[in-house]
C-alpha positions as CSV (number, residue, x, y, z in Angstrom):
1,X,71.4,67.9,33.5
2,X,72.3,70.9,35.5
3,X,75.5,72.0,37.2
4,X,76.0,70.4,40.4
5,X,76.5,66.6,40.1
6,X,73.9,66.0,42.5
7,X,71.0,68.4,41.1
8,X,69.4,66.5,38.2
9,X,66.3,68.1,35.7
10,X,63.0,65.4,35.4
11,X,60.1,65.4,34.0
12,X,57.0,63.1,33.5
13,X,56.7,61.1,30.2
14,X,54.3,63.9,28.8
15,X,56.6,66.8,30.2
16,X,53.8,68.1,31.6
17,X,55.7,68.0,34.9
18,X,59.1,69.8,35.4
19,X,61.3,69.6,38.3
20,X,65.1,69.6,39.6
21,X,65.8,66.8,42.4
22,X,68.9,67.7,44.6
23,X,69.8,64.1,45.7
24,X,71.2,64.1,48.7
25,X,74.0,61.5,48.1
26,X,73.7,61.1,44.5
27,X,73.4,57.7,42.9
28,X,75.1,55.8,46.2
29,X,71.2,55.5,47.6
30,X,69.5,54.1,44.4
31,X,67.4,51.2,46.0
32,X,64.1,48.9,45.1
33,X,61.7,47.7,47.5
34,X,59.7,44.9,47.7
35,X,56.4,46.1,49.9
36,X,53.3,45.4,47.4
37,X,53.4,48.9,45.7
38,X,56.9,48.9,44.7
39,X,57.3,45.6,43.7
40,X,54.3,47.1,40.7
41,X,55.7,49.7,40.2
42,X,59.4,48.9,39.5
43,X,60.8,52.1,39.6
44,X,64.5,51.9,40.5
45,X,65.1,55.3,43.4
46,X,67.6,57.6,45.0
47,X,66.8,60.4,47.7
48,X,66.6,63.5,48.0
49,X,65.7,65.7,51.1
50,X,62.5,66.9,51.7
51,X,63.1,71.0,50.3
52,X,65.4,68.8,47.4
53,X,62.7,68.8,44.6
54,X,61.9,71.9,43.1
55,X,59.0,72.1,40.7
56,X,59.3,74.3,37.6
57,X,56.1,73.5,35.9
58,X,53.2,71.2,36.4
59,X,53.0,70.7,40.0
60,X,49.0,71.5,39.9
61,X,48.9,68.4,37.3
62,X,50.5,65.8,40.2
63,X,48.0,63.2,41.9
64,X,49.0,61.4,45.0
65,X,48.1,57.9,46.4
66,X,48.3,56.3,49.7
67,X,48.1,53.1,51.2
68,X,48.3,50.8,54.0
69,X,49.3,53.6,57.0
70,X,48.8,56.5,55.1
71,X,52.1,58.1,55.7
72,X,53.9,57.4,52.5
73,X,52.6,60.2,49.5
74,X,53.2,59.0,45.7
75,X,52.8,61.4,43.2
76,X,52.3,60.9,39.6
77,X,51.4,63.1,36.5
78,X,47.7,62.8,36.4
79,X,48.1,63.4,32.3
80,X,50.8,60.5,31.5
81,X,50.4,58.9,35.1
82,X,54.1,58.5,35.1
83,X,55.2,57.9,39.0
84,X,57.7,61.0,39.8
85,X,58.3,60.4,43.2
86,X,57.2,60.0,46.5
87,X,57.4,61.3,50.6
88,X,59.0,58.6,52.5
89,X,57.3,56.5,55.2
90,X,60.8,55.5,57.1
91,X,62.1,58.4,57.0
92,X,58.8,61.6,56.6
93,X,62.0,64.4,56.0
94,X,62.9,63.2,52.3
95,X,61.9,61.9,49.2
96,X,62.1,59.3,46.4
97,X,62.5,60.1,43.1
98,X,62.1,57.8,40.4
99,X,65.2,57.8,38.5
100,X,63.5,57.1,35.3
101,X,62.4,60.7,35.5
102,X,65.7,62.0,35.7
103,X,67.0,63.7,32.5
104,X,69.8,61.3,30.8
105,X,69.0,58.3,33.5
106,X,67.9,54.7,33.1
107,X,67.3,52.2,35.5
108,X,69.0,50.0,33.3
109,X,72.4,52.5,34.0
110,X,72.8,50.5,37.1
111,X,74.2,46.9,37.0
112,X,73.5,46.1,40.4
113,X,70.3,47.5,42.5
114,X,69.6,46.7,46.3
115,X,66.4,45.7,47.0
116,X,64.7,46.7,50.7
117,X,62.7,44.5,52.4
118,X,59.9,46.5,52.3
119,X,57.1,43.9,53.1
120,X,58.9,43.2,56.4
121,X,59.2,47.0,56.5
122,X,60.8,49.1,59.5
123,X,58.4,50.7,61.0
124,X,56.3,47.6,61.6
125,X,59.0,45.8,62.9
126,X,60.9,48.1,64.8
127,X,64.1,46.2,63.2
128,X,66.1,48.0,61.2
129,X,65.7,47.9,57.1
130,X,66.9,44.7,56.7
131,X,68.0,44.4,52.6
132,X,66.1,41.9,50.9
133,X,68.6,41.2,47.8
134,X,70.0,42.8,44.3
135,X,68.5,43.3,41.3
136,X,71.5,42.6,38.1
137,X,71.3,44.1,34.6
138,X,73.4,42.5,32.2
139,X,73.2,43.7,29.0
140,X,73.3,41.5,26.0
141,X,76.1,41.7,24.2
């Protein structure tokens, strides 16, 4: 981890990629969603803006896809093809970074995880983000 609270080092599962995330309000906007992608993927998130990742090694090794409108970018390490984050549709000036990545983090750090409605998602709606439920770790004892 790094010095401010809020700046965070990550990396792939190979290390190949490198990066600080400066999340924007810390842990507070950890979320799921539930449009098709996510709900495979299963990456618990939290933002940062747009200038808030900072690469230190491996950028060249990222690969991106898109789907549906085209608007939302996910990049993964092409070696590992560990998801690392990704350019939000709702909202094109920040990111979401896969918390897994994050130096010290788990998913499973987080008892309680709201999920998005993302197959019902904003900007095909018009509505606002309406929150689809929670996602609860309990641990075993």
């Amino acid at each position: 981890m790094v010095s401010d609270a809020n700046v965070w080092a990550g990396q792939c599962h190979c290390g190949g990629v490198r990066f600080e995330a400066t999340l924007s309000d810390g842990f507070n906007s950890i979320r799921r969603c539930t449009c098709s992608y996510c709900r495979m993927r299963g990456a618990v998130i939290a933002m940062a803006e747009l200038g808030g990742i900072k690469f230190l090694q491996g950028e060249d090794a990222l690969t991106t896809y898109r789907f549906h409108t085209g608007s939302a970018q996910h990049f993964f390490c092409s070696r590992c093809g560990i998801y690392t984050h990704h350019q939000r549709r709702s909202d094109r000036t920040s990111y979401a970074v896969n918390v897994a990545c994050l130096e010290g983090v788990s998913p499973f750090d987080f008892a309680e995880v709201p999920v998005m409605d993302g197959v019902n998602h904003t900007n095909d709606t018009g509505r606002p983000t309406r929150r689809a439920g929670t996602l609860r770790f309990i641990p075993a004892d």
